[in-house]
BAFI-3210 file (N, C-alpha, C; in Angstrom, 3 decimals, decimal comma, padded with zeros to 6 digits):
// residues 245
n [1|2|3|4|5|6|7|8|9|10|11|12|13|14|15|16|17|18|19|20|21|22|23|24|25|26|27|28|29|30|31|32|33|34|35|36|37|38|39|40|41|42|43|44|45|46|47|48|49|50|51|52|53|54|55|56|57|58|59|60|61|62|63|64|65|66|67|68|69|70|71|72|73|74|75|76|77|78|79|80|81|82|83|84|85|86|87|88|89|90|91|92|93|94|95|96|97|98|99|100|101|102|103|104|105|106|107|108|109|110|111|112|113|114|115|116|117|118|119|120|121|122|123|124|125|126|127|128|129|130|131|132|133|134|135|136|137|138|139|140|141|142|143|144|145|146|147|148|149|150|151|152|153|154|155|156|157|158|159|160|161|162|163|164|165|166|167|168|169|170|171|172|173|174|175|176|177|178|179|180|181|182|183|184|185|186|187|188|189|190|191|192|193|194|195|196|197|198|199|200|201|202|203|204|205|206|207|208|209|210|211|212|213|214|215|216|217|218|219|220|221|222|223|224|225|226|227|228|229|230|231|232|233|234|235|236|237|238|239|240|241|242|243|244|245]
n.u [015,855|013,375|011,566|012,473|011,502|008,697|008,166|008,847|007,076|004,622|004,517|004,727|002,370|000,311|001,623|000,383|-002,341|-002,771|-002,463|-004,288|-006,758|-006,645|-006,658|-009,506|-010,765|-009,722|-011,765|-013,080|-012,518|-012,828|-012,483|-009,502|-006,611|-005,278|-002,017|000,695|-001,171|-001,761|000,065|000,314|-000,849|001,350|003,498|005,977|008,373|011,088|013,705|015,667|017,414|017,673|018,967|019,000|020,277|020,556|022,407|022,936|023,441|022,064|022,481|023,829|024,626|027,095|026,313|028,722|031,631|034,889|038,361|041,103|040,981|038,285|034,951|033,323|031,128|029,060|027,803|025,973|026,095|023,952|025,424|025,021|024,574|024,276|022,395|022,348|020,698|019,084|016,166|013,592|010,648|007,575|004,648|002,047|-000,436|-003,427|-002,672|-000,773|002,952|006,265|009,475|012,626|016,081|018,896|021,415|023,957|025,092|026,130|027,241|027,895|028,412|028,726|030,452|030,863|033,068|033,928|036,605|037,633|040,722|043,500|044,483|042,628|041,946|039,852|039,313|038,240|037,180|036,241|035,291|034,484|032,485|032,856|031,256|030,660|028,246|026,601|023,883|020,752|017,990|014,687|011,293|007,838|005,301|002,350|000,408|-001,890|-005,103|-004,634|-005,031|-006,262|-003,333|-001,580|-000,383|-000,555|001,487|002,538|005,709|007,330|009,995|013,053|016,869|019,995|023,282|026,341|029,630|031,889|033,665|035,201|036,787|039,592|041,995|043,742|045,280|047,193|048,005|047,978|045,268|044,071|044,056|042,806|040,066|036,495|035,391|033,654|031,052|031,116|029,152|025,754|022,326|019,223|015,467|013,012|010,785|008,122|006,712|005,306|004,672|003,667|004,168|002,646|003,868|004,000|006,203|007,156|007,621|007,526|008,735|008,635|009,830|010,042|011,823|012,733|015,707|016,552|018,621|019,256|021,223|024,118|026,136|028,829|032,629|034,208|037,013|038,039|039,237|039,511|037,554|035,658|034,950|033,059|030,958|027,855|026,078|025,761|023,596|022,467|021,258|019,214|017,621|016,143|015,640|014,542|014,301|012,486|012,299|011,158|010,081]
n.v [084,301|084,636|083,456|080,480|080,986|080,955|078,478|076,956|077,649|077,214|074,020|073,171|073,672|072,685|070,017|069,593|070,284|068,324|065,773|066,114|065,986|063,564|061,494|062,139|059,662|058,136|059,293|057,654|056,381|053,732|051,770|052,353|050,986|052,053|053,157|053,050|055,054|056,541|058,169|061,253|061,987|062,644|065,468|066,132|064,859|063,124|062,719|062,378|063,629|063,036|064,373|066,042|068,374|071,914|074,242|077,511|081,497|084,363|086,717|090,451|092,445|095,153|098,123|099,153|097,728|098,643|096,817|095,990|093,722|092,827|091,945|089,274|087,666|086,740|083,973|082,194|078,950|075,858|073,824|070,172|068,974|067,833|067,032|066,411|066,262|066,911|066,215|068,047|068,195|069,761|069,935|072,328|072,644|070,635|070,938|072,489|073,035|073,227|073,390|072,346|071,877|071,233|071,143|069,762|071,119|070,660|072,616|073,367|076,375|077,390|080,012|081,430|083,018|084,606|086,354|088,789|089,732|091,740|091,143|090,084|087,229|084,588|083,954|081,426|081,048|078,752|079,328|077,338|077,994|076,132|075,038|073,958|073,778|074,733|074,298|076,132|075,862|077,100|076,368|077,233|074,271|073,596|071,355|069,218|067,663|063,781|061,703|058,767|056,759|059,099|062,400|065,955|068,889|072,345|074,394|076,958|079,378|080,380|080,489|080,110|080,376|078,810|079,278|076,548|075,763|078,456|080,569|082,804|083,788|083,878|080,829|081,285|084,074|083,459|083,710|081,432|080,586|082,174|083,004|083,328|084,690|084,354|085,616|083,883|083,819|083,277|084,583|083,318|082,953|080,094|078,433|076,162|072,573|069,568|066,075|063,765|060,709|057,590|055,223|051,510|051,679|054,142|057,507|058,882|061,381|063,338|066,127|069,263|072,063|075,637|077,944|080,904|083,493|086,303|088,223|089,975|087,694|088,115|088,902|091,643|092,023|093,198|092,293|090,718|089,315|089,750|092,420|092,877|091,899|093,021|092,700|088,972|086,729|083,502|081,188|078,083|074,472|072,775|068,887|066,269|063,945|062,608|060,951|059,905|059,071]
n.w [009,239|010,565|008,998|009,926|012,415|011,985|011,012|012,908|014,993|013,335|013,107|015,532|015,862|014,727|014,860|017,687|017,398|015,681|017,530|019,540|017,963|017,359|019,853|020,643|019,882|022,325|024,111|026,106|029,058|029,610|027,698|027,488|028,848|031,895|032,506|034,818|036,967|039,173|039,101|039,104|041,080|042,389|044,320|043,358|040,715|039,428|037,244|033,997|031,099|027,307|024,504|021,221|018,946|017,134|016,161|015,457|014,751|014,984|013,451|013,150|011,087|010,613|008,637|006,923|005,779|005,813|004,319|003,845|002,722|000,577|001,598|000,309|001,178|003,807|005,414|007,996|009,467|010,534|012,962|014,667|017,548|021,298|024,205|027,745|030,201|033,716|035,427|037,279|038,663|039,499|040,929|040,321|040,256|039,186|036,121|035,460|036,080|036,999|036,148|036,656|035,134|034,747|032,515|030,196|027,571|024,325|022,024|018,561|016,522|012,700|010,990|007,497|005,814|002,764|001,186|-001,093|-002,521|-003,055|-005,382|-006,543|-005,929|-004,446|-000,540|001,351|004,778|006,991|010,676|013,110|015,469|019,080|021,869|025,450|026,962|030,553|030,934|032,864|033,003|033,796|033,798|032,770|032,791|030,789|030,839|029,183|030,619|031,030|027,908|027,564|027,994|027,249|026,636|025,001|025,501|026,513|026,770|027,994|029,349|030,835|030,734|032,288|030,886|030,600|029,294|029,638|027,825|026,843|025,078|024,714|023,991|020,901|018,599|017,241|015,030|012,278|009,518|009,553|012,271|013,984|016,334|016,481|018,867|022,171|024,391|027,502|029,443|029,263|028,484|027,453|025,835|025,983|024,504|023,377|023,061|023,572|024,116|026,639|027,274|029,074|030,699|031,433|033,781|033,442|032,769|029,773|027,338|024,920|023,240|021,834|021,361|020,915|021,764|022,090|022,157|024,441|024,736|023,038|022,381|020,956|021,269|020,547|019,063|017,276|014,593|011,465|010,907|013,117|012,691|010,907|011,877|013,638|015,945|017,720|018,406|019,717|018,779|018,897|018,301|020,070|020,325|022,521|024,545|027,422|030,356|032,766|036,671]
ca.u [015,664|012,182|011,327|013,003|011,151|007,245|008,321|009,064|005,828|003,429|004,375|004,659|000,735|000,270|001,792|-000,364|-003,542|-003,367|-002,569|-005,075|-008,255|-006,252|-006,950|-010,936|-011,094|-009,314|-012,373|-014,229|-011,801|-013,175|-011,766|-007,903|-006,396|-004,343|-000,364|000,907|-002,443|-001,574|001,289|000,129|-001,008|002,376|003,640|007,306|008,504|012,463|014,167|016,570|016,890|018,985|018,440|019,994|020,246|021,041|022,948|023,277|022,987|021,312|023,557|023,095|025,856|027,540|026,138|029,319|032,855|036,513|038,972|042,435|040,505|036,975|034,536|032,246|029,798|029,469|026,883|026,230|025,440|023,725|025,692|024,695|024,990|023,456|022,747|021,870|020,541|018,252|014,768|012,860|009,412|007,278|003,134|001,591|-002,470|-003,293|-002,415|000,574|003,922|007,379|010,448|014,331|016,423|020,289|022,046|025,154|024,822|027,063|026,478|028,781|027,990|030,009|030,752|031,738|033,373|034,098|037,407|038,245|041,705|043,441|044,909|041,495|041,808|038,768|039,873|037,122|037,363|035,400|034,954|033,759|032,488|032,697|030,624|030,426|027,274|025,973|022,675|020,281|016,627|013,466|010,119|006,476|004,745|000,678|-000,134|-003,799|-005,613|-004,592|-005,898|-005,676|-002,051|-000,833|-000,984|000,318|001,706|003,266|006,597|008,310|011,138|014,232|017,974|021,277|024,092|027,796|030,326|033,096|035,108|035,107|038,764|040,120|043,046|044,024|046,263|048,383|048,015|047,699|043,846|042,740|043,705|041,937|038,766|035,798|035,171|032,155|031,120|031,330|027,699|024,430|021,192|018,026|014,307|012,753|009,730|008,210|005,838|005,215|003,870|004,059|003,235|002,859|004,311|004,163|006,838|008,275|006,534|008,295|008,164|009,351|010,132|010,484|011,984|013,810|015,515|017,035|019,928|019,085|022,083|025,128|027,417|029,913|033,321|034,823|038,365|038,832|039,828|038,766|036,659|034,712|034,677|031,814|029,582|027,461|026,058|025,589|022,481|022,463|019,763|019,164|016,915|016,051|014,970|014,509|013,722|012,477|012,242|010,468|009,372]
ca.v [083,774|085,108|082,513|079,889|080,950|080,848|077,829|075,834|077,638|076,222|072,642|072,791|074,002|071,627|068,565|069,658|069,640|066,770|064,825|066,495|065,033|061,511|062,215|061,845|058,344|057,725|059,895|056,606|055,820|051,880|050,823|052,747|050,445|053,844|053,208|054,899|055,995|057,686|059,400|062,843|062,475|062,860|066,687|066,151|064,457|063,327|062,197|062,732|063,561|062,852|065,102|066,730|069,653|072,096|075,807|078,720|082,547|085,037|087,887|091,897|092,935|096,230|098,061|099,452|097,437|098,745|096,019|096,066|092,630|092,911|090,980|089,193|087,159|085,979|083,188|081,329|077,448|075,372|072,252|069,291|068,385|066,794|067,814|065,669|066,807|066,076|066,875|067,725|068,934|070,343|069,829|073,225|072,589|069,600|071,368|073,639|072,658|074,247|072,521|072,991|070,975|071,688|070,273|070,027|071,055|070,646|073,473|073,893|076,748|078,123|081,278|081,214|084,008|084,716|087,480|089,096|089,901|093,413|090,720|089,509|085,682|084,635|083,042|080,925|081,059|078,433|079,427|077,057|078,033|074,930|075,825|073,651|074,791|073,806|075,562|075,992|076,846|077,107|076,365|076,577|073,835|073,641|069,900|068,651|066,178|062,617|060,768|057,360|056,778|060,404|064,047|066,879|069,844|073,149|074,776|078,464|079,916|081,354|079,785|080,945|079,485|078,693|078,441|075,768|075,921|079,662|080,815|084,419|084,063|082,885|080,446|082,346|085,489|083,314|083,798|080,216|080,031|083,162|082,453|084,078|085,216|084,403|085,630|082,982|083,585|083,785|084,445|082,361|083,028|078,895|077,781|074,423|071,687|068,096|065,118|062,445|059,355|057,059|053,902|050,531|051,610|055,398|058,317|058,787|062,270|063,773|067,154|070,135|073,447|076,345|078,838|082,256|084,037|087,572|089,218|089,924|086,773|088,309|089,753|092,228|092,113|094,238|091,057|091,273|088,301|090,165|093,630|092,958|091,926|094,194|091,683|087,856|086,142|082,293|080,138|076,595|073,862|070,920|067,265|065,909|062,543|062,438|059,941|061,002|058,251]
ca.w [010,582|010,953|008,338|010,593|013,946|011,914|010,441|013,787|015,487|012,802|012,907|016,679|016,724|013,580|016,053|018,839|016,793|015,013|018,418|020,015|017,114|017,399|020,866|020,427|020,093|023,470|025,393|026,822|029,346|029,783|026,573|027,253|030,429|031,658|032,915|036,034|037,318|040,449|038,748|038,834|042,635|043,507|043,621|042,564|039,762|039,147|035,765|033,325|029,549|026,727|023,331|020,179|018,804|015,963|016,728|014,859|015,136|014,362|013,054|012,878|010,384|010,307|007,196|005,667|006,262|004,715|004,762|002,976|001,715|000,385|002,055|-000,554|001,833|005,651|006,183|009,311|008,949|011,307|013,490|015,265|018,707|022,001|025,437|028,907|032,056|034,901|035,585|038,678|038,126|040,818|039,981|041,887|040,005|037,959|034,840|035,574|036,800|037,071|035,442|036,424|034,122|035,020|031,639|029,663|026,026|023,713|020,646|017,924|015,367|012,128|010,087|006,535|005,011|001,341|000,995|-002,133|-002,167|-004,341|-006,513|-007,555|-005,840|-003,418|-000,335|001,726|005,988|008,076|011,806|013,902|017,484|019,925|022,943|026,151|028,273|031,675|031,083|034,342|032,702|034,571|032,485|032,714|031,827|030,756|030,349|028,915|031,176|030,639|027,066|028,135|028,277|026,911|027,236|024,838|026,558|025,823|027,498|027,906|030,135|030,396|031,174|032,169|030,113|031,061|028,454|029,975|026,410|026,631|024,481|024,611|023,075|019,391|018,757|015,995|014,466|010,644|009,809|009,620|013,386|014,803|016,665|017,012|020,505|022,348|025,541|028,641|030,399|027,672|029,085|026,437|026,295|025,277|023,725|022,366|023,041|022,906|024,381|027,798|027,249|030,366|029,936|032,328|034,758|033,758|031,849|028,405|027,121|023,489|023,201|020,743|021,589|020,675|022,669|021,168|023,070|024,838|024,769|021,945|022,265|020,388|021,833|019,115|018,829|015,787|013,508|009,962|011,228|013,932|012,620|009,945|012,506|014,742|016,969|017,511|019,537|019,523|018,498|019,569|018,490|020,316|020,039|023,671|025,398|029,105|031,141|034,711|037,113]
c.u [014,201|011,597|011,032|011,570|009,252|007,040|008,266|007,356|004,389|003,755|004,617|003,242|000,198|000,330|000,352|-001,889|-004,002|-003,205|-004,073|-007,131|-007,946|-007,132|-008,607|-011,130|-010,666|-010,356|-013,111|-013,444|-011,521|-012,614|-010,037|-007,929|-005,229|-002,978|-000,395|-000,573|-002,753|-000,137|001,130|-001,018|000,071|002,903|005,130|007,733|010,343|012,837|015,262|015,940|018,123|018,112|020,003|020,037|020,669|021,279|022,698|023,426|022,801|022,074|023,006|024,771|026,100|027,290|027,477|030,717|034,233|037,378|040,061|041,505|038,799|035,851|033,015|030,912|029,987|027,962|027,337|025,480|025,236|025,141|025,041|025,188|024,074|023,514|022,248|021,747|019,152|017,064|014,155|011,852|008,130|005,959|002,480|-000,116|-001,346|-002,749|-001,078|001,998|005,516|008,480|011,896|014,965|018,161|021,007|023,384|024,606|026,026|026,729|028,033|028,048|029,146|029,636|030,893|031,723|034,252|035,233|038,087|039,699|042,439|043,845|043,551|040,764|040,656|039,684|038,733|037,647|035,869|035,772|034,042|034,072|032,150|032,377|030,444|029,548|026,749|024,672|021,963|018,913|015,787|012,378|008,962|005,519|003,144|000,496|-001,398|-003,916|-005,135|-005,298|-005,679|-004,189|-000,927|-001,612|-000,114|000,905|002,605|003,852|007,354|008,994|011,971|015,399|019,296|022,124|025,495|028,866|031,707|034,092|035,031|036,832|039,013|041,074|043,576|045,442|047,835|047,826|047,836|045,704|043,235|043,415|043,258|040,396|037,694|035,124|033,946|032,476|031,135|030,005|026,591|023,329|020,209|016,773|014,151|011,578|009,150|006,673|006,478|004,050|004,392|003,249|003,766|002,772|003,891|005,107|007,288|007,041|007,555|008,083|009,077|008,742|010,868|010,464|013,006|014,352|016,821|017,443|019,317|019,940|023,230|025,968|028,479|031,457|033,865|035,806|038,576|038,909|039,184|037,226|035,078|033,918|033,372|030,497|029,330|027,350|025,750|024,767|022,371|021,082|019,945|017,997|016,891|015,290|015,048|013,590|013,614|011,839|012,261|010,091|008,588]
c.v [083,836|083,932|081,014|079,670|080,534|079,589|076,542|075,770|076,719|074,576|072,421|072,727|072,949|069,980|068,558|069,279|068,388|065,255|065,312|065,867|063,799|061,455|061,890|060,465|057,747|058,764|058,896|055,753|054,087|051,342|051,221|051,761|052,160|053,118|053,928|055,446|056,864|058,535|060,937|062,843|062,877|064,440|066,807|064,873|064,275|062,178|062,506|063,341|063,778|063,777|065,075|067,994|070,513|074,069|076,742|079,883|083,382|086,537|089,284|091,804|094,314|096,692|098,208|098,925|098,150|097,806|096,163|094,422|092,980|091,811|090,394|088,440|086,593|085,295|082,403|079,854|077,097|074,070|071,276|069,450|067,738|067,623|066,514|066,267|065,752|066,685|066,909|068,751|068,821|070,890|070,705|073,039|071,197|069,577|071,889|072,763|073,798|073,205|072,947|071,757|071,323|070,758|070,426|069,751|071,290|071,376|073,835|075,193|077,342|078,852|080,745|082,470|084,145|086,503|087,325|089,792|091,331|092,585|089,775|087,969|085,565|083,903|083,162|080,653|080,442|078,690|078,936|077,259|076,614|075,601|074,257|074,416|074,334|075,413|075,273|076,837|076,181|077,050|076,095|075,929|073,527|071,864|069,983|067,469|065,055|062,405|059,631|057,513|058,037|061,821|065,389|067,895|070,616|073,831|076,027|078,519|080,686|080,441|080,944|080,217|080,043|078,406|077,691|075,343|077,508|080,101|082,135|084,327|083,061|082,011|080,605|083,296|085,247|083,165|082,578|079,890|080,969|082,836|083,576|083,902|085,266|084,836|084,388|082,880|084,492|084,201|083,706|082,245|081,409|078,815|076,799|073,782|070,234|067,027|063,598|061,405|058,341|055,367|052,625|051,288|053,266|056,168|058,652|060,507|062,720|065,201|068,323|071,520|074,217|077,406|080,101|083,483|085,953|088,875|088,910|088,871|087,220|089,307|090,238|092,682|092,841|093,353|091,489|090,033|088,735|091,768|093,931|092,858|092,706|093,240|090,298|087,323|084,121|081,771|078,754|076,069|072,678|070,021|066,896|064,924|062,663|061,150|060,081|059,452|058,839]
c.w [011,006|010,258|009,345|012,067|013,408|011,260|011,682|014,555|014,703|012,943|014,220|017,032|015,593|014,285|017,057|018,343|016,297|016,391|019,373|019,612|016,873|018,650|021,120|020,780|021,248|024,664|026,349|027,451|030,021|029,037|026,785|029,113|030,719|032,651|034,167|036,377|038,397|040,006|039,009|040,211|043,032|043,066|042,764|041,844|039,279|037,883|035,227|031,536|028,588|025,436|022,102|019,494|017,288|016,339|015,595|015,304|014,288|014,540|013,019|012,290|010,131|008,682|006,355|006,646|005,207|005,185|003,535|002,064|001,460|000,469|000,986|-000,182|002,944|005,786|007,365|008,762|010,296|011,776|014,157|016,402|019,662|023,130|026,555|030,011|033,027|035,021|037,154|038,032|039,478|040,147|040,862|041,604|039,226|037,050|034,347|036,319|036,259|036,954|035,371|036,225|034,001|033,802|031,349|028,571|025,231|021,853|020,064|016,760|014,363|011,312|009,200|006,000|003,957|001,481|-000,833|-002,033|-003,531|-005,688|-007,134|-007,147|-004,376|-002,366|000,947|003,357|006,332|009,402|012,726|015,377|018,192|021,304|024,013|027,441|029,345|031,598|032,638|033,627|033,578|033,621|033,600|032,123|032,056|030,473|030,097|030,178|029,913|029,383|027,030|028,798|028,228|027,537|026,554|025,942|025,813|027,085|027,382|029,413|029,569|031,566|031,417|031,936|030,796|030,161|029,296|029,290|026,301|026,060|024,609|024,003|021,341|019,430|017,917|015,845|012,970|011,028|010,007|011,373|014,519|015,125|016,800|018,371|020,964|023,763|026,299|029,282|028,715|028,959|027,272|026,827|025,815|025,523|023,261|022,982|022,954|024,025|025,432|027,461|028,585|030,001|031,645|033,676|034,597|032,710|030,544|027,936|025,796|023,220|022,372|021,122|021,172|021,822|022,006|022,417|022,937|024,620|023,839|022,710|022,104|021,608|020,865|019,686|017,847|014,932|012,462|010,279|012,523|013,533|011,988|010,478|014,177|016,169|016,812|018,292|018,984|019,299|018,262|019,028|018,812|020,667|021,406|023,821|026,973|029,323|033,023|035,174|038,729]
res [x|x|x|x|x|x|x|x|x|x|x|x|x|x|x|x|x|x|x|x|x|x|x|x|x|x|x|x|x|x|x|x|x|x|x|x|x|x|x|x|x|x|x|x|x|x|x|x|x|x|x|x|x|x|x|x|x|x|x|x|x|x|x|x|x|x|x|x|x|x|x|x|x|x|x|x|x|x|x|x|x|x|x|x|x|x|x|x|x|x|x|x|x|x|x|x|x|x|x|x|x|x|x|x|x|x|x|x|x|x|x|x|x|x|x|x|x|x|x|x|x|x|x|x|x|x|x|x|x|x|x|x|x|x|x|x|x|x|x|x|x|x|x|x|x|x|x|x|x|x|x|x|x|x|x|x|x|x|x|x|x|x|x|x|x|x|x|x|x|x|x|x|x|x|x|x|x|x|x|x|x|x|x|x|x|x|x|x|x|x|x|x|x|x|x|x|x|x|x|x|x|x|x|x|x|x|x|x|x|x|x|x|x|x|x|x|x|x|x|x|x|x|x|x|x|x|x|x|x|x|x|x|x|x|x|x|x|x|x|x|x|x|x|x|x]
***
C-alpha cells in the first residue's frame, strides 16, 4: 500500500511539473485570447461533477489465526465505480479557496480468501463490499495564477462518509452468503491535484485524488471471514470532471 500511496504522489507532482514548463510558452498574455476573464472576480463559484473511481483497503491482519479450516491467503482487490456531486466554491484570496462538494459515491471493494480444509481440498471465498456513500468533504484549494486559458492547482481535506447500503445481518449462515460488515459512518483524510481550464462559456476542471479512511471500517463478528483481520481503513481513488460556471 505504501508502494501505492508514493506511486500516485510522484505522478501527481510529475503532472504538475510538466504542465507547469508547458506553461512557459503561454507567459505573453497578447498572443493567448483568455476565456471567462472576469471569472475569478466573482467570490463564489457553483457546479457540479461527475467522476470514477477505484476502492480498496488497506488491511492490518491479526498475526496468528486458529481456524478448524486453515487459512492459506486473504488479498484485497481493487473495484470500479463512479461518484456525482455538486460544487460550491468560495474564493477568500486570489489563490486560495475553500471547496464543499456534497456527493454520492458509489465504492465497491473485495476480499479473497484461500481455505485449506483437514481433508486437504482448497476452497476459494469472494467478498464483495457494496458501499453507497453520500460523502460531505470540505477542501483547500491553492490554484496558480491564470496561464492563458488554464491553471494547475493542488487540493487536501477531510470528509464525512454515509454508508446508505449499510447490512448487519447475513443472509444465511452458508459461507458464500456471509458478509463482511462495514461500519455505516467513515471519516477520510483527501489529497490530489490537477488542472482548470477556462473554456468559452463554463470552466472545465480534471481532477486526481485519493482519500484514505481514518478510522477501522471493519465490524468483527467472529466469522472465520472477519476474525483474521485486525483492522480495515478504506482507500479511494479518484478521476473527476468539474464543471463550475
Amino acid at each position: 500500500m505504501l508502494r501505492g500511496y508514493s506511486l500516485f504522489v510522484i505522478l501527481l507532482l510529475t503532472a504538475l511539473s510538466g504542465f507547469s514548463q508547458y506553461g512557459e510558452s503561454f507567459k505573453k498574455p497578447r498572443y493567448v485570447a483568455e476565456n471567462l476573464p472576469y471569472f475569478d472576480t466573482r467570490v463564489y463559484h457553483f457546479g457540479f461533477i461527475i467522476g470514477v473511481n477505484g476502492s480498496t483497503f488497506r488491511m492490518d491482519r491479526v498475526p496468528q489465526t486458529n481456524f478448524n479450516d486453515s487459512l492459506i491467503s486473504l488479498n484485497n482487490q481493487p473495484m470500479p465505480g463512479f461518484n456525482l456531486g455538486i460544487v460550491t466554491t468560495y474564493a477568500f484570496t486570489k489563490n486560495f479557496r475553500i471547496r464543499f462538494v456534497p456527493s454520492l459515491s458509489f465504492q465497491d471493494r473485495k476480499l479473497v480468501y484461500q481455505f485449506r480444509n483437514k481433508a486437504g481440498n482448497i476452497a476459494t471465498f469472494e467478498k464483495i463490499t457494496e458501499s453507497t456513500f453520500i460523502e460531505l468533504p470540505v477542501y483547500l484549494k491553492f490554484r496558480t495564477d491564470r496561464i492563458g486559458n488554464a491553471a494547475p492547482y493542488i487540493i487536501a481535506g477531510a470528509k464525512y462518509m454515509i454508508d446508505m447500503s449499510h447490512k448487519t445481518e447475513d443472509p444465511s449462515s452458508n459461507d458464500r452468503d456471509i458478509l463482511i460488515k462495514l461500519e455505516k459512518f467513515q471519516t477520510a483524510a483527501e489529497f490530489g491535484g490537477g488542472f482548470d481550464f477556462f473554456l468559452p462559456y463554463f470552466k472545465f476542471g480534471i481532477e486526481l485524488k485519493m482519500a484514505v479512511g481514518l478510522e477501522d471500517y471493519l465490524m468483527q463478528d467472529n466469522t472465520r471471514f472477519s476474525t483474521p483481520i485486525q483492522k480495515l481503513f478504506p482507500t479511494s481513488y479518484f478521476l473527476t470532471f468539474t464543471f463550475e460556471g
